[in-house]
Each structure stands twice: as structure tokens, then as C-alpha cells.
LOMIRO-327831 format. One line per 5 residues: number of its first residue (from 1); for each residue x, y, z of C-alpha. Coordinates in steps of 0.25 Angstrom, whole numbers, plus 2048, in hexadecimal, padded with zeros to 3 digits. Example, Ala and Ser with C-alpha at 12.3 -4.5 7.8 and 13.67 -1.06 7.14 Angstrom:
<pts>
1 = 831 7EE 81F ~ 837 7FC 81D
</pts>
This chain:
<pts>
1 = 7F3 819 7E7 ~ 7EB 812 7DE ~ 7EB 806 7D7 ~ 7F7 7FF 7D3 ~ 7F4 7F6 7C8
6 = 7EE 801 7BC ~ 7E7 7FD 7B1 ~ 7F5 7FD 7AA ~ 7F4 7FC 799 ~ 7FA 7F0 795
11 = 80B 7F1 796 ~ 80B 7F0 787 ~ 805 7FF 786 ~ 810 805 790 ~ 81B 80D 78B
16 = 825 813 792 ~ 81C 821 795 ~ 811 818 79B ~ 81A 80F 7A3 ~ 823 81E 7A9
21 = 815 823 7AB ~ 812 817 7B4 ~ 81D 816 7BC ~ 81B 825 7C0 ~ 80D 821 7C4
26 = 812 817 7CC ~ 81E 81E 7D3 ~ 813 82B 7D5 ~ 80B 820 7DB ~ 816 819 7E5
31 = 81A 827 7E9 ~ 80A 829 7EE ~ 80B 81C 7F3 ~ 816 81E 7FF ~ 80B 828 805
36 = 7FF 81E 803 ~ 809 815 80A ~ 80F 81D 814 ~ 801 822 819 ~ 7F9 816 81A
41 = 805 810 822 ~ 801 81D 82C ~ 7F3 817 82C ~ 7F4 809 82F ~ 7FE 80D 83A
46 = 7F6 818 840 ~ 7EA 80D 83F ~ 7F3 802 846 ~ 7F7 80B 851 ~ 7E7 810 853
51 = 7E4 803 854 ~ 7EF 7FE 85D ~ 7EE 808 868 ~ 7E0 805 868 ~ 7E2 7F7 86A
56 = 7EB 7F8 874 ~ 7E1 803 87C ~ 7D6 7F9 87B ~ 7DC 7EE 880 ~ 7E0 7F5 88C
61 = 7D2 7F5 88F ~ 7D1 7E6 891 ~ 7D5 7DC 899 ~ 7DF 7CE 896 ~ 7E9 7CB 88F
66 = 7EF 7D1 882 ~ 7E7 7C9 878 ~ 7DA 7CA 880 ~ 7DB 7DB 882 ~ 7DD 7D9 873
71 = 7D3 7D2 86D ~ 7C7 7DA 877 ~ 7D0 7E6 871 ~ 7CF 7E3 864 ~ 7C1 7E5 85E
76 = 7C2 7F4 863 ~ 7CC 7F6 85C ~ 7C8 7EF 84D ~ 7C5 7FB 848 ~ 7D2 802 84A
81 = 7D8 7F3 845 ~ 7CF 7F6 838 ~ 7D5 801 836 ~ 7E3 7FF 838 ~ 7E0 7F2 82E
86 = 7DA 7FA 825 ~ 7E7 805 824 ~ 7F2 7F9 824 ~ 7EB 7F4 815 ~ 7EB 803 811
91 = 7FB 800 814 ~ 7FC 7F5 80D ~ 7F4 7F8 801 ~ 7FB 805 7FE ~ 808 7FE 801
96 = 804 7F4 7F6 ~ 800 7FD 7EE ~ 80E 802 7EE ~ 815 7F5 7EE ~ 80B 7F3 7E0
101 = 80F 7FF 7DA ~ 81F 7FD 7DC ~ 81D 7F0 7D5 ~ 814 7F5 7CA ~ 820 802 7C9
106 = 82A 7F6 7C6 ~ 822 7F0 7BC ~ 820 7FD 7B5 ~ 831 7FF 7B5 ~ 833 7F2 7B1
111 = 829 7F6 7A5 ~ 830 802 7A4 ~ 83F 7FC 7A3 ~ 83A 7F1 79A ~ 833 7FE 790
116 = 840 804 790 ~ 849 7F7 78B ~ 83F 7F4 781 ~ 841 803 77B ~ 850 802 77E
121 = 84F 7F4 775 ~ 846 7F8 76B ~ 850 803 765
</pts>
């Protein structure tokens, strides 16, 4: 998806062309975004149910209780916690991603809105 924070001229050199084109960028780049979103959710739940099934087949393999099945469990099954880790900040970095670029499209429609009074008052 990118960054989210460009290298932006200062607002003083926007005008209303450079602000539209922004806010186009931006709604272009949400649109992407619910894909990233979407199919990175399919990872980490696809990771999560890997390595659940797998915990639950090795400690069927011990003996105890719950807790103690789990924890001799466990450590054959870090790599598949990796995993699984790894997908869920995928999630949560393209969801941030999102979340940033909603905010930073308000800004620029609040930048937009603004533009268009001044021209409105300036006649």
C-alpha cells in the first residue's frame, strides 16, 4: 500500500488541482487497501488454525493435565506460533495503514472545503 505520510510540499503550495489529485490517490489507494486487508485476515486465520490443530494433536501425545499436555506441547509447535504471530501484525499493519489513510483523506477534504470558501470569499 505504501507509505502513508509522503513527502507532501508545504500546504501553502496546494491549490485545489494538487489537493483533488490527492484525494484521488488516496480513495485509489483505500480501494487496494480492502484487499491487502481482506487477504491478510485469510493469513493469519489460516496461520491460527495450522497452528491450533497442531496444538491440539500434540498434546494428545502426553500425558496430565490440560496445562501440562500444553506446555510439553508447546515448543513443537513455536514455529507454527511464529507464524501465526507474524500473519496477525501483517493484519494489523495493513489495517493501520487503512485507518491512517481515512484520516489523512479527511484532512485533505477539510483542506479541500477550506480552498473552496476562500475562492467563494475572495470574489
Amino acid at each position: 500500500m505504501g507509505d502513508v505520510v509522503d513527502s507532501e510540499a508545504d500546504l501553502t503550495d496546494w491549490n485545489p488541482v494538487s489537493v483533488a489529485n490527492a484525494i484521488r490517490d488516496i480513495v485509489d489507494r483505500l480501494e487496494k487497501s480492502s484487499k491487502v486487508i481482506a487477504e491478510a485476515y485469510d493469513a493469519y486465520l489460516t496461520a491460527k488454525r495450522a497452528y491450533t490443530l497442531a496444538l491440539a494433536e500434540k498434546k494428545q501425545e502426553f500425558q496430565g493435565t490440560p496445562t501440562e499436555r500444553t506446555d510439553k506441547a508447546l515448543p513443537f509447535c513455536q514455529q507454527l506460533w511464529l507464524e501465526m504471530d507474524d500473519a496477525d501484525v501483517a493484519y494489523k499493519y495493513a489495517r493501520d495503514l487503512a485507518d491512517a489513510l481515512e484520516k489523512k483523506l479527511s484532512g485533505l477534504q477539510t483542506e479541500a472545503k477550506l480552498m473552496a470558501q476562500e475562492m467563494v470569499m475572495s470574489r
